[in-house]
C-alpha positions in Angstrom: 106.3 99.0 199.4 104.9 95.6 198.1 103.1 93.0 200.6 104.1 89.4 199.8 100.8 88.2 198.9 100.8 90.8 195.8 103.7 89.1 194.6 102.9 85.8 195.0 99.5 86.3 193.2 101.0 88.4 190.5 99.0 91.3 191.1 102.1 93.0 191.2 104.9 92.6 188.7 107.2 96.2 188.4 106.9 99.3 189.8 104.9 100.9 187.4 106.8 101.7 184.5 105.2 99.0 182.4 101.9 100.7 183.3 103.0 103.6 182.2 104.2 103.0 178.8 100.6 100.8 178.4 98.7 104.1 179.2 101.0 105.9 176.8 100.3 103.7 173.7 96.5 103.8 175.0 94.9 100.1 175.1 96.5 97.0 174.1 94.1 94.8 172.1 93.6 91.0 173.2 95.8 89.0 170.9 93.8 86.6 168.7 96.1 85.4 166.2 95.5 81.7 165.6 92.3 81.2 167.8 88.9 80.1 166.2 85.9 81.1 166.6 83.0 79.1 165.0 84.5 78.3 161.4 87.0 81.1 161.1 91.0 81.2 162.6 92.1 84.2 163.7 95.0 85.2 160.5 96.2 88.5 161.9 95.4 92.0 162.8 94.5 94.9 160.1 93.2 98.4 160.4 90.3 99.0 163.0 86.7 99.8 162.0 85.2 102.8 163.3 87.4 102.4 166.2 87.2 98.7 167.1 90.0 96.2 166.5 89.7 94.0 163.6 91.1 91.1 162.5 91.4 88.9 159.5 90.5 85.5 159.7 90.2 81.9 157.9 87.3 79.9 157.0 86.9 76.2 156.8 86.1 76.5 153.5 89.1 78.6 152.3 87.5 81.9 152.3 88.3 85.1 154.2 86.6 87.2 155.9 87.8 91.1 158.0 85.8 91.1 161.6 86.1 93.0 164.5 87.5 91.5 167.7 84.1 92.1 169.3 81.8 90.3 166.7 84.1 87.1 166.6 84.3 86.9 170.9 80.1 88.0 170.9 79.9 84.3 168.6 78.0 87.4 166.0 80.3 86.1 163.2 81.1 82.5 163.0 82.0 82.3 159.2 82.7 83.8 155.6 79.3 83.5 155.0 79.6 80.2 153.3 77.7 78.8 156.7 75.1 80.8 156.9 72.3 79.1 155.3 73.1 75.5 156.7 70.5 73.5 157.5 70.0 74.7 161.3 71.6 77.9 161.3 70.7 80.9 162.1 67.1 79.7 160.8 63.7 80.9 162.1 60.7 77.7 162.1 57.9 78.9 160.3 56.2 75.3 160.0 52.5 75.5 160.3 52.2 79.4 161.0 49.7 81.5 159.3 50.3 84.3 157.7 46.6 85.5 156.3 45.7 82.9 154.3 49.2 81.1 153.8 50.3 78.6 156.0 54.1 78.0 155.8 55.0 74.2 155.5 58.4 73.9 155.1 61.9 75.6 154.4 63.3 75.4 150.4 66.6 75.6 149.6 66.3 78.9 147.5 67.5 82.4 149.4 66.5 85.8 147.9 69.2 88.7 148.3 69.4 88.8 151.6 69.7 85.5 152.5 66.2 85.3 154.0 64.8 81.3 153.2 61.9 80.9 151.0 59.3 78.7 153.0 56.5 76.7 150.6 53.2 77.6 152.0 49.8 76.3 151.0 47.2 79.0 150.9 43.5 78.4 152.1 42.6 78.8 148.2 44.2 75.4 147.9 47.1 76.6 146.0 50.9 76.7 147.1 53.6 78.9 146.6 57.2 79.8 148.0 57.6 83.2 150.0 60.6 84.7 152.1 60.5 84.2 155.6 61.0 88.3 155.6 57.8 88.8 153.2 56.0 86.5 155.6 56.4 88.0 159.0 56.3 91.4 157.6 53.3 91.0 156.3 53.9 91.4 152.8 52.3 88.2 151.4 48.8 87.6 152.9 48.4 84.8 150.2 49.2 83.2 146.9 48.0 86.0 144.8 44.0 85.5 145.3 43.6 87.9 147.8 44.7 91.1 145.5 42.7 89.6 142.8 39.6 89.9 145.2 40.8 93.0 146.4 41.1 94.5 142.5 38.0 92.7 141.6 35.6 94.7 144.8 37.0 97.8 143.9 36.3 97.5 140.0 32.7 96.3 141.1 32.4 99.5 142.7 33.6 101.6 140.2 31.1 103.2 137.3 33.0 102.8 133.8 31.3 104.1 131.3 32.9 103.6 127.8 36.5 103.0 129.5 35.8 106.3 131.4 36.0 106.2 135.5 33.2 108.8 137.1 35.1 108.4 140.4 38.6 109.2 138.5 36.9 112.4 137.1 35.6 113.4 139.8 38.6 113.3 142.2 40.9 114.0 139.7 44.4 116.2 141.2 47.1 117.9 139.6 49.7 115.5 138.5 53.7 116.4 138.8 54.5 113.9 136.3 55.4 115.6 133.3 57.7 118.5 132.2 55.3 121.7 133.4 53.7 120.4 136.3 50.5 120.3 135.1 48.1 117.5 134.0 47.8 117.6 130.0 50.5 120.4 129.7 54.0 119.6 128.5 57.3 121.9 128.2 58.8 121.5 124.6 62.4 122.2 124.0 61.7 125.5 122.2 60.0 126.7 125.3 56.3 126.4 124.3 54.0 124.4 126.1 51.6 121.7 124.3 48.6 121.0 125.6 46.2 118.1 125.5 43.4 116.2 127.0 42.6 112.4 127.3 38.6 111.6 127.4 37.3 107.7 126.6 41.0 106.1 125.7 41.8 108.9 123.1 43.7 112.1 123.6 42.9 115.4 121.7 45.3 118.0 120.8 44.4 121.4 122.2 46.9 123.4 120.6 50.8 124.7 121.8 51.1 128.7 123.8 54.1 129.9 125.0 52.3 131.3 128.3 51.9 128.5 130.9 49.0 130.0 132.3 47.5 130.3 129.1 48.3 126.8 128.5 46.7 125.8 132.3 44.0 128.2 131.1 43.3 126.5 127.7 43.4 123.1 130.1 41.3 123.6 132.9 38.4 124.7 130.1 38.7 121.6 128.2 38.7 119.8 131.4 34.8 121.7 132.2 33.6 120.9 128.6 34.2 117.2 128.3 35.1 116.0 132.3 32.7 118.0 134.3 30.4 117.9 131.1 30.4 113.9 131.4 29.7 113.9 134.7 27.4 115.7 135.2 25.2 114.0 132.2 26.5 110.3 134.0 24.7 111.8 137.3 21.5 113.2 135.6 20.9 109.7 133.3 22.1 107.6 136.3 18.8 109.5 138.2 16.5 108.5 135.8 18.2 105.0 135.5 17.4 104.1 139.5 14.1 105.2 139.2 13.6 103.3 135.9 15.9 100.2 134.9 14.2 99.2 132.0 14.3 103.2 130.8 18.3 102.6 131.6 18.6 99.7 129.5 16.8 101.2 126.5 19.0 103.9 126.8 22.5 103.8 127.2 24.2 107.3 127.7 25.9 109.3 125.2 27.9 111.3 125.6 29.5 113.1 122.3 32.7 115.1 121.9 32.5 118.1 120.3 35.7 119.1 118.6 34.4 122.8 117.7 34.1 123.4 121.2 37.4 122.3 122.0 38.9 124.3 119.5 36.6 127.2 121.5 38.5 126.1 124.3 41.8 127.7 123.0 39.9 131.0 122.0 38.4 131.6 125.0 42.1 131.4 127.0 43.7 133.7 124.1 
């Protein structure tokens, strides 16, 4: 039995077949054909995303654009995309922050691929340049440029070249995964056989071609003691008697020679 009140309110309106037949074709979606949200009118209904009702809509601008029912009532889409960069919209206000030495001044009109805005920022080095509001609050940009170049400049200052060789880069050399065996210097060729080489003061000496791979690492490694470990460790003893007397250093320079007889040695040694 129904009170009077339910009817009057419309809390009530059958017996509870409509109900029913509801719960049998599982939840009916809200209708939003012809409403608008932001720039977009509701078109009409298509196939559901991952579960969610979607619907295709109109923009202002003529476009379309497939959303789901709970992105257009959540305001998350408001157009095709057309809207997105207006001035005002869905913009964050970088003016005057500092990011390491770039101070953002004010928005451009460019986008990269995302969309992000490219802000022009003045850096402390007095020059100016236009970065992403993403690379800026990332962290990505710390300044025009000038602060790698100081960065690159420190580290070269504290590295000992010698004839376009690096000591450190000798001495901490690893194995490198970069070529076709896996080794530093050693290389796979079609037929099987591996080729082997070295690079010492920006030119690279053929060691000769095995078809064992640990011969091949063998023949490598030996080079490697000859003319790396060899230049080292002469760098170390004539930087020694360098500290203790500059002028001696000056007067002479160390030389270091390659001997190609011992290289060939090199291969005899590993056979």
């Amino acid at each position: 039995m129904t009170e009077g009140k339910d009817l009057s309110k419309g809390t009530v309106s059958g017996c509870g077949c409509i109900e029913k037949h509801n719960a049998r074709r599982g939840r009916i979606p809200e209708d939003l054909t012809g409403k608008t949200f932001g720039y977009l009118t509701v078109i009409r209904r298509i196939e559901n995303r991952h579960g969610r009702t979607c619907w295709l809509c109109r923009c202002i601008c003529g476009g379309e654009k497939a959303a789901t029912a709970h992105d257009l009532k959540a305001g998350k889409v408001k157009s095709c995309g057309c809207k997105t960069h207006e001035h005002g919209h869905n913009r964050i206000n970088l003016t005057g922050k500092l990011f390491g030495r770039l101070t953002a001044m004010y928005p451009t009109e460019r986008r990269d691929q995302k969309g992000a805005v490219y802000w022009h920022c003045r850096c402390d080095c007095g020059n100016e340049t236009e970065v992403s509001a993403s690379r800026l609050m990332y962290g990505n940009y710390r300044s025009c440029g000038c602060l790698k170049a100081e960065n690159q400049k420190n580290i070269y200052e504290k590295l000992h070249l010698v004839d376009g060789t690096c000591v450190e880069m000798l001495e901490k050399r690893k194995h490198r995964s970069d070529n076709t065996s896996g080794f530093r210097g050693v290389f796979k060729m079609k037929n099987g056989r591996y080729r082997v080489h070295i690079g010492f003061r920006r030119q690279r000496f053929y060691l000769g071609t095995v078809d064992s791979f640990d011969k091949a690492v063998q023949i490598r490694l030996a080079a490697e003691h000859l003319l790396h470990d060899g230049f080292v460790e002469a760098w170390h003893a004539w930087k020694e008697k360098a500290d203790k007397d500059p002028e001696w250093g000056k007067q002479h320079p160390l030389k270091f020679e390659v001997d190609r007889e011992q290289l060939r040695e090199c291969r005899n040694e590993a056979e």
